[in-house]
N, C-alpha and C positions, 0 to 999 in steps of 0.2 A: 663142268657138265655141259653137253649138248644141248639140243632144242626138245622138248618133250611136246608130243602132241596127244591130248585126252581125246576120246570118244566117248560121249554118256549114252547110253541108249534104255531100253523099256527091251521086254519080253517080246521076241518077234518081229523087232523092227528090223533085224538083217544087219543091225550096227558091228556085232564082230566081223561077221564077212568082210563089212565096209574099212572094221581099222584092219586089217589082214592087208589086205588092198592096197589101201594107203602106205601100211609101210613096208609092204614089198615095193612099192612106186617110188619113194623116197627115200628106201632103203634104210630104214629107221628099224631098232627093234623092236618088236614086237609082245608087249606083255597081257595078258589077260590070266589066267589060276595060274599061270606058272609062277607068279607072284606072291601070287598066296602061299604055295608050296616052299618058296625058297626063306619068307619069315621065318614060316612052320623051322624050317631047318638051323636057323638062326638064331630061335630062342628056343623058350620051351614052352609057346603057344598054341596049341590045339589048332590045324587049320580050320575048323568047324567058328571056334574065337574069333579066329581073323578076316572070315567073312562075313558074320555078323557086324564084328565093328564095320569093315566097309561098306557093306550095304545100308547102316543104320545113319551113317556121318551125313550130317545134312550137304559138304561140300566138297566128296573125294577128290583127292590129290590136288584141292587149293594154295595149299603153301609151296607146291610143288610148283604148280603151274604160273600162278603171279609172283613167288619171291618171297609172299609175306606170310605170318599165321593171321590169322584173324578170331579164334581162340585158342583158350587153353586146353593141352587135352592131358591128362593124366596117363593115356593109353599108350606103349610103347607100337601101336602097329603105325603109325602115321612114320613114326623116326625111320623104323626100319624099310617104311616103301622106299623113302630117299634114297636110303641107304645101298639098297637093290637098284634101284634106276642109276646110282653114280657108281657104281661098279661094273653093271653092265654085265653078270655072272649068269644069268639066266638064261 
């Protein structure tokens, strides 16, 4: 797998614009709900489900980003973000 770069942002702070930006410039691809949509297709999780988990996880795409888990999660959406960013389908 490639280099993954995160953006966290808050309501109104112009962070999607900014990661658009960034990975038209780096030529990186670019995920935001289309992520959510492509779990959605993948299992048979409600995309409604899979926004809440990500919004609620105190540390999105940590295991992703440093390599490690740092807890346990019983929830299959973390597996399948992986899953989607190493394929690269979206």
């Amino acid at each position: 797998m490639g280099k993954i770069i995160t953006v966290g942002r808050e309501f109104g702070s112009g962070g999607r614009e900014i990661g658009r930006k960034l990975a038209e410039k780096l030529r990186f691809a670019y995920y935001d709900h289309e992520i959510v949509v492509e779990i959605a297709k993948r299992t048979d999780l409600a995309t409604e489900y899979i926004q809440s988990v990500e919004e609620k996880r105190p540390f999105p795409l940590m295991s992703i980003t440093t390599g490690h888990t740092f807890w346990a999660s019983p929830n299959p959406v973390m597996d399948q973000q992986l899953e989607v960013l190493k394929t690269e389908s979206v």
